[in-house]
N, C-alpha and C positions, 0 to 999 in steps of 0.2 A: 760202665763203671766210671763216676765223675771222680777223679781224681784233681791235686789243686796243688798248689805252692807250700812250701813247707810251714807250717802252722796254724794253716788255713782252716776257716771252719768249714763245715758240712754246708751251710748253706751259700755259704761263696762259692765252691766247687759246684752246684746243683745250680747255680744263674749261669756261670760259666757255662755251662754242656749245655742249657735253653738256647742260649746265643746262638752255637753252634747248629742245632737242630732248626730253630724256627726259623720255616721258610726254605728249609733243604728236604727236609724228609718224604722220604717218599709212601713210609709204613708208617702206622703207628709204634709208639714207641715209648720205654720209659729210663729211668734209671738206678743203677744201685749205688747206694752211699758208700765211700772208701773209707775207712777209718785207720788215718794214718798217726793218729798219737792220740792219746787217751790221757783227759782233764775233766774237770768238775762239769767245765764249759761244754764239749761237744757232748758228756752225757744226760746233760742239760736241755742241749740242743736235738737229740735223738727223735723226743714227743712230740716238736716242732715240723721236723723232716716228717714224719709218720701221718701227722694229721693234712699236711700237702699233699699227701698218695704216694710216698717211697716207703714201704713198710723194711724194705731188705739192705742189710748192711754187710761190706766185705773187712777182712783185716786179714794180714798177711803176719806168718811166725818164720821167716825170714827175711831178706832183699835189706836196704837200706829204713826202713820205714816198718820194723816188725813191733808184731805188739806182745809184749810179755806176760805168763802167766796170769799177774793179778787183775792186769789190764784185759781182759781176756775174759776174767773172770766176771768182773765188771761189764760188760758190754752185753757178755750173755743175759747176764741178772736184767737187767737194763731192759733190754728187749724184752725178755720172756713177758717181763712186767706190762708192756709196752704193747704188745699183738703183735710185734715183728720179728726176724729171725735173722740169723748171723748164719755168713757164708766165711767159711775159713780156707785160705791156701797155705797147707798141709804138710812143710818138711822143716828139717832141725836144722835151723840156721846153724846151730856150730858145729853138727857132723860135717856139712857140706864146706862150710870155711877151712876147716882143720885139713878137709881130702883136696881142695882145689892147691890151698897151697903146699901141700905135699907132692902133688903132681907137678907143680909149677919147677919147683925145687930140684927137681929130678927131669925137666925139660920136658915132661909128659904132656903135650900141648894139642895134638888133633883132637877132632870132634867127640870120640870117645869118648875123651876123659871127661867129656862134660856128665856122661851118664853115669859112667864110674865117680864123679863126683858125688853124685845124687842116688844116693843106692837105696833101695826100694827100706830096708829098714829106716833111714830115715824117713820116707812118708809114712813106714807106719807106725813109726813110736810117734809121730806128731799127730797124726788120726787119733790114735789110742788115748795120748794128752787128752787132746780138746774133747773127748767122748767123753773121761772122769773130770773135766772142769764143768762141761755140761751138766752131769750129774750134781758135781755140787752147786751149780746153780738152780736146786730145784728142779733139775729133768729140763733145763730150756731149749728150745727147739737150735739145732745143728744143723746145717747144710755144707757137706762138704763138696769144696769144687775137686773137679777134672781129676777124680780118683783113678789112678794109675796101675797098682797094684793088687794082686793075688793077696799080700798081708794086710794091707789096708784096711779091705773088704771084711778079713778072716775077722779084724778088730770088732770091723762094725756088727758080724752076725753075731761075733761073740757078746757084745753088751745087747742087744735086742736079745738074745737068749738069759742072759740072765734078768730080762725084765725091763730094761731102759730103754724106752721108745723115745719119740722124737728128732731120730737121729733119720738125717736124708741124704743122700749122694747123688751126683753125678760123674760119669764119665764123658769122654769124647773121640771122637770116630777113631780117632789117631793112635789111641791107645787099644784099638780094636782091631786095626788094619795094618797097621805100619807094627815096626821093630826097634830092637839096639842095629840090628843090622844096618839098618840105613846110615849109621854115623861113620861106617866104614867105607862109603864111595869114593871113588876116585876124585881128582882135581876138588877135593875139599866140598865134592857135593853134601857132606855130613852137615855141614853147615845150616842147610834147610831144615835140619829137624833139630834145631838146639833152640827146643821152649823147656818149660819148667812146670812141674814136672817132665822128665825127659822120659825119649821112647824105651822100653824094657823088654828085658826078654821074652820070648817068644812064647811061655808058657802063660805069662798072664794073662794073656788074649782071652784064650776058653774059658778062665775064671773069672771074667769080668763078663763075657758074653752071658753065662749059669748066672751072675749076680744079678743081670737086668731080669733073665727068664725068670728067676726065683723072687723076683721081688725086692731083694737087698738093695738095688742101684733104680731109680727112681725118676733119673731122667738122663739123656742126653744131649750134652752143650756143642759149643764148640771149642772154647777159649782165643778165639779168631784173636791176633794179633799179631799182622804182617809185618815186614820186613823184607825189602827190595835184595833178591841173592844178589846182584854185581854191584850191588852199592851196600847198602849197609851190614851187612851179613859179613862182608870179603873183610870187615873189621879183625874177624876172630884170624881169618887164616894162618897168621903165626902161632895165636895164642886163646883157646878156646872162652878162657874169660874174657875175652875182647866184646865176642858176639853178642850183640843185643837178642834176647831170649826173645822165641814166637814165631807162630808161622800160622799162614791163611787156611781158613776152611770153611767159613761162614755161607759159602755159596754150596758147597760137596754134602754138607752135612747131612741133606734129606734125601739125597741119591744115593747116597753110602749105605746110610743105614738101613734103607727098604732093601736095598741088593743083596748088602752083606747079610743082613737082618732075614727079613720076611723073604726072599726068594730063595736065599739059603738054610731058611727051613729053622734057622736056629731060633725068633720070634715067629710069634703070630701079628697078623697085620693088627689087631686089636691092641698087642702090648705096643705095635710101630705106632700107632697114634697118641697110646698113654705115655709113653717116653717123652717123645719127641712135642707134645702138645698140653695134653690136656693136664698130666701130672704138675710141668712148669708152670702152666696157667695158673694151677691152685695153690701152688705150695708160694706163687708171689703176687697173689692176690688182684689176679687180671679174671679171676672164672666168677661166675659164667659170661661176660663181655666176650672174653677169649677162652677157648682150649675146647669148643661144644659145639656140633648143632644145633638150636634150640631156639624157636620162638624169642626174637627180643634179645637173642646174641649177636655179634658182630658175621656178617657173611666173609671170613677170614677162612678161602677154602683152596686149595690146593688139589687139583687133581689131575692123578697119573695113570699112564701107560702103563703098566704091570712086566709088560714085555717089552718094553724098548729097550734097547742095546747101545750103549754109551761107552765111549772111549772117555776117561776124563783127559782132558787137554787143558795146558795156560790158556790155549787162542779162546776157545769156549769159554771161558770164564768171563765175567766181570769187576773179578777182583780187582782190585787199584794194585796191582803188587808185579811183578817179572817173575813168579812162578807158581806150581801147585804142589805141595807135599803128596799129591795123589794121583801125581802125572803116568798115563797109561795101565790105570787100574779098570777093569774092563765090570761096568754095572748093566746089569737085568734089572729094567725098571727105572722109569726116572719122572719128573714132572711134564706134564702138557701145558696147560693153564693155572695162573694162579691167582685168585682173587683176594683183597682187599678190602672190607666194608661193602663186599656184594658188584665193585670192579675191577672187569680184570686187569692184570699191572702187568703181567708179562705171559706169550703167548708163544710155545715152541723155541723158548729163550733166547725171545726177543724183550728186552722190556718195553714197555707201550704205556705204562704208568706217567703219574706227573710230579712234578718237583715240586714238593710243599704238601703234597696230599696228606703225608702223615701228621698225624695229632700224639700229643704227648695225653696218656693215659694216666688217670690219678686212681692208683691202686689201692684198694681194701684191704685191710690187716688181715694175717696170713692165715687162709682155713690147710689144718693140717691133716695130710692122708690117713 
C-alpha cells in the first residue's frame, strides 16, 4: 500500500514504493494506491494509475487521513466507471474517538481498552455504510479489508441476499486464531496484538471460518504490519493510545491456514487454494499470470508437506520484527519448496532466492467473481 506525504498525489507515492522495490525484491510484486484525500485531481488521476497496471485503490473511514461519505461516494463511482475496485478499512472514526477518550478519562489505559475501544458495532455499521454507498454508486465493486467480525459478515450476507453483488471481503489468520484474550497477558504482552481492527471475541472465530466455507469471505490476507515489541510497541505501555497499531504475519499466513483450515477439517484444500491464491489473483487483476496452473502462467508454486508438524517460533521466522503474534501455535502441515517464475526461492525454510529477482507486475482491470 503506497502511501505518501500529506497532499501528495497517487502517482508521487507509486514512484516512491518503485525506488524502494527496484533492485530489492525478491518476488514479484505490485501495488495498491492509498487514497488519502479526495479532489477533482487524484480523481482525475485514478485512469492514469489504472492504465499503468494498478487497477486497486484503499481509503481508510478512520485514523488521521479518513475519507468521508461523499468522498467515498466519489471514488466508488470513479472506479466502477474505471475497471477498478475500492478496498475500504471499515470502523466509525467517531465511535472509536468518543470510547478512547472516555477510557482515557477514567485512567483506563492497558491493552484492553484498545479492543473495548473498537467494539465490533463499530466495524459493522461502517461495513453496512460502505455496502449502501456502493449501492448508490450503481452496485460498484467493494472490497472489504481484514473483516473481523460476526456483524460485519451478517451486513454483507444481508445485502447479497437482497440482490447486491459485488461486495468482496477478506479476513486474516489473526482474527481466526487469536482472541480479546490475548490483550489481557502479563508484563503488557497485550501489546503485540494492538492492530486495527483489534482481536474479538472468541465467538467470531466460527463465523468468520462458515463465511470463507460458505463463500461470503473470499480471501485471506494478512494486514502484515510489524512493530518491534521492546522498542516501539513499549510506546503504549502507560497508555494504549500510545501503541502504534500492527503486528507481523506475513510469513505464518500460509501455515496457519492449511493447519487451521484444511487439516482441521473446517476447509477443503480446494477452497485453501481459492482463498489464499487464486480468488486474490482475480479480483486484482494478476489471473491468469498469477493464482493457476496453466500453460503460459507464471510457475509461482508452493508446495507442502501435508504432515509436517511445526512449532511456530520468532527464531524460525524471517520477519524483520523481535516477535510472532503466533508464538507456540502448534501447525499440521507446512511448506517444503517454494517456487517463483518456475525457481526455487526457498527450500525447507531456507531462502536460496536472489535479491532483485522480483519484477513489479502491471495488472489488468479487475475480473469479478
Amino acid at each position: 500500500m503506497a502511501f505518501g506525504p500529506k497532499g501528495c498525489s497517487l502517482k508521487h507515492q507509486i514512484e516512491v514504493y518503485h525506488n524502494l522495490a527496484q533492485g530489492k525484491a525478491v518476488i514479484d510484486y505490485s501495488f495498491h494506491g492509498v487514497i488519502q484525500h479526495v479532489n477533482k485531481d487524484i480523481l482525475n488521476e485514478l485512469e492514469e494509475i489504472i492504465n499503468y497496471g494498478i487497477p486497486s485503490f484503499k481509503f481508510y473511514l478512520t485514523y488521521g487521513y479518513k475519507v468521508e461519505n461523499d468522498e467515498a461516494l466519489a471514488v466508488l463511482k470513479k472506479l466502477k466507471e474505471l475497471g477498478g475496485i475500492t478496498t475500504v478499512h471499515c470502523e466509525n472514526h467517531e465511535i472509536i474517538n468518543y470510547l478512547r477518550e472516555d477510557y482515557l478519562a477514567k485512567g483506563l489505559v492497558a491493552p484492553i481498552y484498545h479492543s473495548k475501544s473498537r467494539p465490533e458495532e463499530a466495524e459493522g455499521e461502517a461495513v453496512n455504510r460502505m455496502i449502501n454507498v456502493a449501492a448508490v454508486a450503481e452496485n460498484a465493486p467493494l472490497y472489504i479489508v481484514h473483516l473481523s467480525t460476526a456483524l460485519g459478515l451478517q451486513y454483507i450476507k444481508s445485502a447479497k441476499e437482497r440482490g447486491q453483488d459485488n461486495i468482496f471481503a477478506e479476513t486474516c489468520p489473526q482474527y481466526l486464531v487469536l482472541d480479546e484474550e490475548q490483550y489481557k497477558l502479563p508484563n503488557n504482552g497485550g501489546l503485540k496484538f494492538i492492530m486495527s481492527p483489534p482481536l474479538r471475541e472468541k465467538n467470531n472465530k466460527e463465523a468468520l471460518w462458515k463465511g470463507i466455507k460458505d463463500g461470503d469471505i473470499q480471501v485471506i490476507a494478512t494486514d502484515h504490519c510489524p512493530f518491534n515489541f521492546n522498542k516501539e510497541k513499549q510506546l503504549g505501555k502507560d497508555d494504549f493510545t500510545k501503541c502504534p497499531n500492527g503486528a507481523p504475519g506475513v510469513e505464518t499466513r500460509i501455515g496457519i491456514i492449511f493447519s487451521e483450515g484444511v487439516s482441521k477439517k473446517r476447509i477443503s484444500l480446494n477452497k485453501f487454494v481459492e482463498i489464499t491464491s487464486t480468488n486474490p489473483a482475480k479480483l486484482f487483476g494478476l489471473y491468469p499470470k498469477k493464482g493457476t496452473i496453466a500453460v503460459g502462467s507464471d510457475g509461482d508454486l508452493v508446495i507442502f508437506d501435508p504432515y509436517k508438524k511445526v512449532t511456530i517460533t520468532k527464531d524460525m521466522l524471517h520477519e524483520n520484527v523481535d516477535y510472532t503474534p503466533y508464538e507456540g501455535i502448534k501447525l499440521v502441515g507446512y511448506p517444503e519448496i517454494i517456487m517463483a517464475r518456475g525457481e526455487i526461492i526457498a527450500r525447507n525454510n531456507e531462502f536460496i532466492g536472489q535479491k532483485g529477482y522480483g519484477k513489479f507486475i502491471k495488472r489488468n482491470k479487475i475480473e469479478l467473481i
